[in-house]
N, C-alpha and C positions, 0 to 999 in steps of 0.2 A: 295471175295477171302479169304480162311479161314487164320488162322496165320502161320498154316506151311508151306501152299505152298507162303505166302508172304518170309517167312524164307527162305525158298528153295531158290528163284527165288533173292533173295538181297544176298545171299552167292556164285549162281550162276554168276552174273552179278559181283560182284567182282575179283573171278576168271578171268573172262574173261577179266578183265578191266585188273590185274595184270596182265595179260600174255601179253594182248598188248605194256604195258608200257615194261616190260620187253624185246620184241622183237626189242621195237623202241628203246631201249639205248644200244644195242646190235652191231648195225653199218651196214653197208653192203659189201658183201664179193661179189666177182664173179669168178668165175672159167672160167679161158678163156685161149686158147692159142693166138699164136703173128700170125698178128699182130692186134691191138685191143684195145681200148682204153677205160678209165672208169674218171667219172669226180661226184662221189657218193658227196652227204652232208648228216650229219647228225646233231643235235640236239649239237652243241659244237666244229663243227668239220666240215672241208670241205677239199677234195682234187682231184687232176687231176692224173692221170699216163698213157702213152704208153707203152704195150708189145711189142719189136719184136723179133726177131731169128739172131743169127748171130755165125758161128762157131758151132755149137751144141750147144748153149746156150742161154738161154733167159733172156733177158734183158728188167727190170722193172724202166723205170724211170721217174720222177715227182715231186710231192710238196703235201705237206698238212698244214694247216693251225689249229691252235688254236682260235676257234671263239668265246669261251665266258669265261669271269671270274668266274670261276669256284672250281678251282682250280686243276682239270684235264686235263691231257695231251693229244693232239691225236694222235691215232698210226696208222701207218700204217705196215702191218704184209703180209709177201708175203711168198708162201709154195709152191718148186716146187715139183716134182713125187718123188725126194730123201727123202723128210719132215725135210730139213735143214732151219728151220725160217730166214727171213731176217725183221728186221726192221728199225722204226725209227719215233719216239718222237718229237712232237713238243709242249712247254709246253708253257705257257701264253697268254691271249689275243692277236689278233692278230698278234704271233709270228708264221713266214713263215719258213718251211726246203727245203732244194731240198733233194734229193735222187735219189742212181743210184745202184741198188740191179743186180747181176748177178749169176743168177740160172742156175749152170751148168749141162747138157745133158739132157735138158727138152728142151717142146717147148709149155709146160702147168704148170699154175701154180694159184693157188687161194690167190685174193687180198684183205685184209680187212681195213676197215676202224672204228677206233673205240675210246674209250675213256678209258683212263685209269687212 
């Protein structure tokens, strides 16, 4: 293999390793309406929520957990069709939140879980 294309191919394979690491500390999101439930973990981070509908409005509520010493907080971040953020932070080791977010005149809304 000549030395450029070993060059090529080791600049190559970096890219693609930074974009996966990059994807993976990113978190996961889902876009869903109610009713509907998500129970995502990531890398520092783990949580549960149920979507359902009630009145014209949808109601996001659950727990997320801080799973590693870090020194980052995990968030969960909920966005209904209005694009008014709801959150909420859970920052240390094994420190648990509840939360009870109310996304009014939607019945859709994308849920993230992340680290910040």
């Amino acid at each position: 293999m000549s030395a450029v294309r070993k060059t090529f191919m080791s600049a190559l394979s970096a890219i693609v390793l930074a974009g996966g690491l990059a994807v993976g500390a990113a978190g996961t999101a889902s876009a869903a309406t109610c009713p509907s439930s998500a129970s995502p973990k990531i890398n520092g981070a783990k949580a549960s929520w149920t979507l359902r509908c009630s009145g014209g409005s949808l109601l996001v509520s659950g727990w997320l957990e801080d799973t590693r010493m870090d020194g980052k907080c995990a968030l969960v971040r909920a966005v209904g069709r209005n694009g008014v953020p709801h959150t909420k932070r859970a920052c240390g080791s094994g420190v648990r939140e509840q939360f009870d977010f109310t996304l009014a005149k939607t019945n859709e809304a994308e849920v993230h879980l992340s680290l910040s």
